[in-house]
Phi, psi and omega in degrees: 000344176250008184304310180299042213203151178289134166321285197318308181303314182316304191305340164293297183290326159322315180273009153245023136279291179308340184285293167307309168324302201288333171316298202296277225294326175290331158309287160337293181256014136356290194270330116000304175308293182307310197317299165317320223287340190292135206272078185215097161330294187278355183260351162293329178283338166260029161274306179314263226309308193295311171302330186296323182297315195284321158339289183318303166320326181277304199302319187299321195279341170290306185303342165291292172300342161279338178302279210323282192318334196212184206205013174001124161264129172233120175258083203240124182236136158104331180287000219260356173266021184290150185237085179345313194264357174296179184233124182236135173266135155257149148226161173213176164292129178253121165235359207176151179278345185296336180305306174280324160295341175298292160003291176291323204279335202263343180234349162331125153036041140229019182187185197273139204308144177306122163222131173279149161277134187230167177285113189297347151291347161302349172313325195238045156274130167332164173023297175294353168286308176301333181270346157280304167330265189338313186276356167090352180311150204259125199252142171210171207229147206239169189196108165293141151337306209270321160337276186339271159355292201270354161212082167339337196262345173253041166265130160097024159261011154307296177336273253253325161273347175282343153302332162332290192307309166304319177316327191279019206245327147358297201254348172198128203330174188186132169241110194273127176250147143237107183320134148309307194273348157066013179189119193299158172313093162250159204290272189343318181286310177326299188290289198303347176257017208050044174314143182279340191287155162248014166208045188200158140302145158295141164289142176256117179250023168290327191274288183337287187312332131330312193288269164334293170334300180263358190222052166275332166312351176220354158269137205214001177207112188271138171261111202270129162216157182213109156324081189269077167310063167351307220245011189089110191337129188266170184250161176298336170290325181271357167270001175275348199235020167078033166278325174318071212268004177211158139215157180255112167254166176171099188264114135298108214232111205227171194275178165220145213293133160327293221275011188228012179277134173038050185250152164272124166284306189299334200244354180223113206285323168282326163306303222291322161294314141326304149325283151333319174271320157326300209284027205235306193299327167308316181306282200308350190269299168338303171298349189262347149274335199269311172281352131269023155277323183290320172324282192292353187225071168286169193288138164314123178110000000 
């Protein structure tokens, strides 16, 4: 609807639409928040679902302003066997932040709302920090092998907040995504790790395997989605400024195996291979899509 306006300008006005969005609705769930804090089980529980609404309400109104700015073409397969009221481990191939909005606008209130595992400095991004917080996303402080090596005593504390995290995931449906690839896709990261893919990172299955761990009783189906940019991975400016002119979606809804429900990843040397070889396979299946989608969907032009 703004297409007659310079790409710049869209992008200026997209980003003080995303802004005044993000403003408005955290005036609303603020307060909501404190509200929770108070240690009363059923009224916490109805505080989650009414913020989870007003969350939606925000994505939905992003999706609007992305509308205004742009001319999208969305080619999206595979969601319509999603269940709202379901508990789902979600993943997708990560290439771009544009990748979760991408997400949000295709699956907002057609399954149960996302909550990422984030990186624990993210707690103190203005405003939007306080509202993953609010929203229960689960913050985790990740220890390379060499952290490890010199303090042994904080092996297994990955484990142990994602059983945290999870507990509060329990009681009103939920789809925990987790990115695989744990960082986007670039030639460089690709080159540097000899990824075997020709168009993914190696997966990382430890944080998924956690996940299963503390929530197998009720997560019983991973939803696979894999994402495709026909014109080349986009920057967050060009979804602001309404360059984005096709996407490719294609959602997988696959059981997950029993036997791999409430398993120790860390401590048991045969799951965790096991393991590993399912999410190896996901990949290579994945990757084998993701090169007939660029086959079938080359860059415009």
């Amino acid at each position: 609807m703004l297409f007659f306006l310079p790409a710049f300008l869209r992008g200026v006005i997209s980003l003080l639409l995303l802004i005044l969005n993000t403003l408005f609705w955290f005036s609303l769930l603020f307060p909501c928040a404190l509200i929770k804090l108070l240690p009363i089980a059923p009224l916490q529980r109805f505080m989650t679902r009414v913020m989870i609404r007003i969350a939606e309400a925000w994505m939905l109104c992003n999706s609007g302003w992305m509308r205004l700015a742009g001319n999208t073409r969305w080619d999206v397969q595979g969601r319509e066997r999603l269940d709202r009221d379901g508990w789902y481990l979600v993943t997708s191939n990560h290439q771009s932040w544009v990748d979760i909005l991408v997400l949000q606008h295709n699956f907002n209130r057609r399954m149960p709302m996302f909550k990422f595992f984030l990186k624990q400095e993210l707690i103190w991004v203005p405003v939007i920090g306080i509202c993953w917080w609010a929203l229960d996303f689960p913050f985790m402080k990740r220890y390379s092998k060499a952290y490890l090596a010199r303090h042994p005593e904080k092996a297994g504390q990955d484990r142990l907040a994602t059983q945290r995290a999870c507990e509060k995931f329990k009681t009103t449906p939920v789809a925990v995504f987790n990115f695989l690839e744990g960082t986007r896709l670039t030639p460089e990261k690709r080159a540097e790790q000899a990824s075997p893919y020709r168009h993914l990172l190696r997966p990382k299955s430890g944080g998924a395997a956690f996940v299963l761990d503390a929530m197998g009783e009720q997560l019983r189906s991973l939803v696979d989605i894999t994402i495709h940019y026909p014109d080349g991975s986009p920057s967050f400016w060009d979804l602001l400024c309404g360059r984005i002119r096709h996407v490719v979606v294609r959602c997988h809804t696959r059981p997950i195996p029993a036997e791999f429900l409430g398993q120790d990843y860390d401590n048991d040397p045969v799951f965790r291979e096991q393991f590993q070889g399912w999410i190896s396979r996901l990949w290579q299946e994945k990757d084998e899509q993701l090169e007939q989608l660029h086959r079938d969907y080359p860059p415009a032009g």
